[in-house]
N, C-alpha and C positions, 0 to 999 in steps of 0.2 A: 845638178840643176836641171840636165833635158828630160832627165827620169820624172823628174815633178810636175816637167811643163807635158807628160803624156797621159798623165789623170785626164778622164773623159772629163767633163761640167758633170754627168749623169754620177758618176761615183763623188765629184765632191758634195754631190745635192743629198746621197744618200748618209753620208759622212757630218754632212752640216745636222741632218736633222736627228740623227743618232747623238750627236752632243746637245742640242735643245732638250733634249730628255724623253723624245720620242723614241720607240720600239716598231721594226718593221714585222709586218704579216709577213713572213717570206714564202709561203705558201701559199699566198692570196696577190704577192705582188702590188699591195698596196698600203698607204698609212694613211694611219687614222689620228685628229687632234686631240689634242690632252681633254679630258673629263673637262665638264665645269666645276665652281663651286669651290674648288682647291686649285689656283693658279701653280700652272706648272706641273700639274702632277699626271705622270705618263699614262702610255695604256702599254699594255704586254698581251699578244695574242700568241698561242704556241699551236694550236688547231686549226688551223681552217681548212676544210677538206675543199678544194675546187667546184665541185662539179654542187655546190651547196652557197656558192659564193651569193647568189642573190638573195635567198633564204637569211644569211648571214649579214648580208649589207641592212634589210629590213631589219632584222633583232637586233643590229648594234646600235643601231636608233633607237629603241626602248631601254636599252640597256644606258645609254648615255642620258636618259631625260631619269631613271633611276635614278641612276647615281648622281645626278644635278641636284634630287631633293636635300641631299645633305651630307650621305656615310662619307666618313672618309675613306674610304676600300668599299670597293664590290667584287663580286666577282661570279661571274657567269659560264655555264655550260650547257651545251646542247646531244643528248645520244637519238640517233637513229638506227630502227633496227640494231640495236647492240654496242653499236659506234658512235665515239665518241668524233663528231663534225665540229662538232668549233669549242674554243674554251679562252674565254679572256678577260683580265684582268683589269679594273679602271683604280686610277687614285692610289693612293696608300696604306698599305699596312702600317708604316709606322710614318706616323708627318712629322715628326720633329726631324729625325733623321731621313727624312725622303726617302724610304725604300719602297716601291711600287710593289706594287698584287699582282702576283702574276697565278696562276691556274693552278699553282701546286702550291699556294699561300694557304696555310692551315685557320680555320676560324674556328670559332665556337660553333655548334652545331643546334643547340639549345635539343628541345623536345625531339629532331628528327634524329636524336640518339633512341627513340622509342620504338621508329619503324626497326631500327637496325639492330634493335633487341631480339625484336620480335623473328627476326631470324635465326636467333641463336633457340630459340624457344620451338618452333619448327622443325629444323633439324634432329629436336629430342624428340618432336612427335614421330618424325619418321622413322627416329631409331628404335621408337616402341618404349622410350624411357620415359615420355610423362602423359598425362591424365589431364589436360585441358578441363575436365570436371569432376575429378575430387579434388577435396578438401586441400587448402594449400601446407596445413598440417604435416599430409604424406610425404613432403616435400622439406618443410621447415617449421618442425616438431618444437621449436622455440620460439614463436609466433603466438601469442594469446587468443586462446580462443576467445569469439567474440559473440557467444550464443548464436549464431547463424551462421551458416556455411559460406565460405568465400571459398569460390574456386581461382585456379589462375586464369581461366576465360573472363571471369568476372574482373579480376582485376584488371586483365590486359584491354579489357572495352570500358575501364570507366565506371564499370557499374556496381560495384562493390561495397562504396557507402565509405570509402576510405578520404581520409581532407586531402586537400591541398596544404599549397603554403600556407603559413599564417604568419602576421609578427613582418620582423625583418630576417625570415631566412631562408628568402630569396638570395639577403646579399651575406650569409652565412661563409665564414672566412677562417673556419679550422680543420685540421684535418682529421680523416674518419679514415679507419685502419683497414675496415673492412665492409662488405656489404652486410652483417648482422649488426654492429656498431650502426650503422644509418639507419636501421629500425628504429633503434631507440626513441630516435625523435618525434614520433607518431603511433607506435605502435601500442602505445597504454590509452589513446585517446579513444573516445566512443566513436562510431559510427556513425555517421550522418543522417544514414537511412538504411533500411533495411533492403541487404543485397540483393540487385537485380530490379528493385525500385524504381528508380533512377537515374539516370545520365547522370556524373559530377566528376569533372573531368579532374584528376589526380595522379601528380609526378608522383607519389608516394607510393602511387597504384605501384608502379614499375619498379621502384627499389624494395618491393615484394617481391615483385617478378624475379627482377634479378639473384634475390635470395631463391627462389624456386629453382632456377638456371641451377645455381651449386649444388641445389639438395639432389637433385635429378640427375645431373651428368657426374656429379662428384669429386666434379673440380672447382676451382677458382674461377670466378665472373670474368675477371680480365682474360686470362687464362684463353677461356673457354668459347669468347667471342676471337680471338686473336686466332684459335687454331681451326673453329668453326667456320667464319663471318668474312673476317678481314682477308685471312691468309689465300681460304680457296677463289673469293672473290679478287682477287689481284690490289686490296686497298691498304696498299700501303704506308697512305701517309694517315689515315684514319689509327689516332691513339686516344687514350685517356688524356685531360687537362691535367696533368701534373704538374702544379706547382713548383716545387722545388727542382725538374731537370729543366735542363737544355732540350728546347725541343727546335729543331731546325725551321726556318718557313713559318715559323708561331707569329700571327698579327699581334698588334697593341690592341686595348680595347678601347673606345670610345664612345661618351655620352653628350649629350646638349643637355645644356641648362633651358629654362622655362624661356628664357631670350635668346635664345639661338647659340650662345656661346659654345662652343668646343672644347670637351675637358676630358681628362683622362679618367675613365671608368672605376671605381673603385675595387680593392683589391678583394675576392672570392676565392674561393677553396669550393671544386665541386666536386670533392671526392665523396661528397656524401649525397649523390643522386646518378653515379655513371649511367643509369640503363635506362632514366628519363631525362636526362641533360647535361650528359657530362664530357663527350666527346667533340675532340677536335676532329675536320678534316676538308678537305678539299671538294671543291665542285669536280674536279673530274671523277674523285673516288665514289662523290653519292651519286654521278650519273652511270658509273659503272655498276652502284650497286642496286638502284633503279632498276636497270636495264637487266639484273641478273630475274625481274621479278616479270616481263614482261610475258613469258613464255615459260612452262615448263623445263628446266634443264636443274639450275639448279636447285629448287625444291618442285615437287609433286604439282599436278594443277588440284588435286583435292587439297593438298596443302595451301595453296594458292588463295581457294574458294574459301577454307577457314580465315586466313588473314585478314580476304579482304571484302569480305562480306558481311553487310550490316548486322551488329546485335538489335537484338530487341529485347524492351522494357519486360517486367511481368505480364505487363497487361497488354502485351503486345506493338508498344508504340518504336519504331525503327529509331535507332541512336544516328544512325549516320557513321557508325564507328564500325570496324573488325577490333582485329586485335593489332593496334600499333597503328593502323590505316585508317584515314578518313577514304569515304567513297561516294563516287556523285557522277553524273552525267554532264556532259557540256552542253550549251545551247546544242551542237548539231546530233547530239544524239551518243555520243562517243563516252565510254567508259573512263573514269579518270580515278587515281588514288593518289591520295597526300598528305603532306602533312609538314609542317609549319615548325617552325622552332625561335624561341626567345629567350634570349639568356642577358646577363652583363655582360654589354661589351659586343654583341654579336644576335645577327636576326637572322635568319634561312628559308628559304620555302624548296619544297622539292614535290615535285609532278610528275606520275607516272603517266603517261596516255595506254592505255591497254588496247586501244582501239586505235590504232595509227602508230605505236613503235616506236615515239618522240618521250625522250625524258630530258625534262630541263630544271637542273640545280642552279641558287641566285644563294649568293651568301655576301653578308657587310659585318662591317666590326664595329656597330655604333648599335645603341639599346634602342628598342625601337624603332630601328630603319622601318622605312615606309617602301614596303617589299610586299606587294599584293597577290591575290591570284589574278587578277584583270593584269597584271602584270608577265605573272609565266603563261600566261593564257596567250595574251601578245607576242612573246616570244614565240612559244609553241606554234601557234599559229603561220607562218611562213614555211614552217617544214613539215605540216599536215596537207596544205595544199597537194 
């Protein structure tokens, strides 16, 4: 009984609020209240570097008025200079069973599975093993020719002339064996326009691409990004969305109905798009892998300049696009590359500053989260100062 009556007040206040459902910064020394929107649902911070605390108290006020519009889970990262400064979780991965987002909560990643192709794509240029312009032929000699040449530059900017989705297979739900299997789907269809034409942005583009990845390095897509992408970049928890295992840290997905309602996202199989929308992973792994982009080390800065440097049309009009990268300048003048991602279940935005050293990854597990660039921009913003 004297051992009980020598708890400080200060430890049972930390004690009380650790069973509310609250998670302490213990790095920051301070706690933060539950999201809105989801009564009761925690925050879990496992980054906070100190000497960025003010930086970090400003972004968790954007990050909390996000996450108030509706996801049930968010989940936020900030790298500087290389380093990963703060990384925190709002709401839930899964609300039925309350288990909170924390930084290593794996989401769908949608389309910012394209930047992270386009690395594995890079590395074969530096190894001297593919032709960014010839024919994708060279490559994947089982590809229909389409009277015009497609190269994989073309496809990896969009400009190819290849569809989109069409139909309902978006929310396509069988499994595909392989990346030449996921041609199928598109591959006997005409062209849109004739390559280099036009801008027409196409996840299809990319599971070309990914066919080109095999044809070139000679391996397996998964493979090949795993021993390329993932492994040297430290992203661990970045997998393929497979269905059928156990994947540790995997959110639930969730949608709203046209009245606001909260409902469980409907069930998908995207084995048959990995290299435009198929990957799970965490805000720290994409500011990790971000940040491998900011500076020459790990690929080339002429490889850089390829990624991330606008195509242009035939006739000379700028896409806005490289290959995998959107690119644009900030109001104050500063370099930026991005790129967006939307899937079932899961929305993402990812932000390189090239110009200041700041990468900031946002990921929710609700279709459509309202997840902006005036948003990482906000974030961003406090650690550019």
């Amino acid at each position: 009984m004297s051992r009980i009556k020598k708890i400080s007040k200060r430890t049972l206040a930390v004690l009380a609020l650790f069973l509310a459902g609250g998670w302490l910064a213990t790095s920051m020394g301070v706690y933060a209240p539950p999201a809105p929107q989801i009564p009761g649902a925690p925050y879990a911070a496992v980054t906070a570097t100190p000497e960025y605390a003010a930086a970090i108290a400003e972004a968790r006020k954007v990050a909390l008025e996000v996450h108030g519009r509706g996801a049930p889970g968010l989940a936020v990262a900030v790298g500087v200079n290389g380093t990963i400064v703060w990384a925190e979780g709002f709401g839930y991965a899964d609300v039925e069973n309350r288990v909170p987002v924390w930084p290593t909560t794996r989401f769908r990643i949608g389309s910012v599975s394209k930047p992270v192709t386009a690395a594995a794509v890079a590395r074969l240029i530096e190894a001297g093993k593919l032709d960014l312009d010839a024919p994708v032929q060279k490559y994947v000699p089982y590809f229909p020719d389409k009277g015009a040449v497609i190269t994989t530059r073309l496809a990896g900017g969009h400009l190819a002339g290849l569809r989109h989705y069409r139909g309902e297979e978006f929310l396509l739900n069988r499994r595909f064996n392989s990346v030449r299997e996921s041609l199928t789907i598109f591959q006997d269809d005409p062209l849109l326009h004739p390559p280099g034409s036009r801008y027409s942005y196409s996840s299809y583009g990319w599971n070309l691409v990914s066919a080109v990845v095999e044809g070139a390095s000679g391996e397996e897509f998964l493979a090949y990004m795993d021993k390329t992408v993932f492994g040297p970049l430290g992203m661990r928890h970045t997998v393929p969305d497979w269905n059928h295992r156990i994947i540790e840290h995997r959110t639930r997905f969730y949608q709203r109905t046209r009245e606001g309602e909260l409902q469980n996202a409907p069930a998908v199989d995207n084995s048959y798009k990995w290299a435009g929308g198929g990957f799970l992973s965490t805000v720290e792994d994409l500011v990790r892998f971000g940040s491998a982009h900011l500076r020459p080390g790990f690929l080339k800065k002429e490889t850089l300049d390829v990624l991330f440097t606008s195509q242009k049309t035939a006739e000379g009009k700028e896409t806005g696009y490289g290959i995998g990268w959107s690119s644009r300048r900030d109001a104050a003048g500063r370099r930026i590359v991005t790129h967006g991602g939307g899937s079932i279940g899961g929305t993402t935005q990812l932000a390189v500053y090239l110009d200041g050293g700041v990468v900031v990854a946002m990921v929710a597990n609700l279709s459509g989260a309202q997840l902006r660039p005036r948003d990482y921009e906000a974030i961003a913003a406090p650690f550019l100062k």
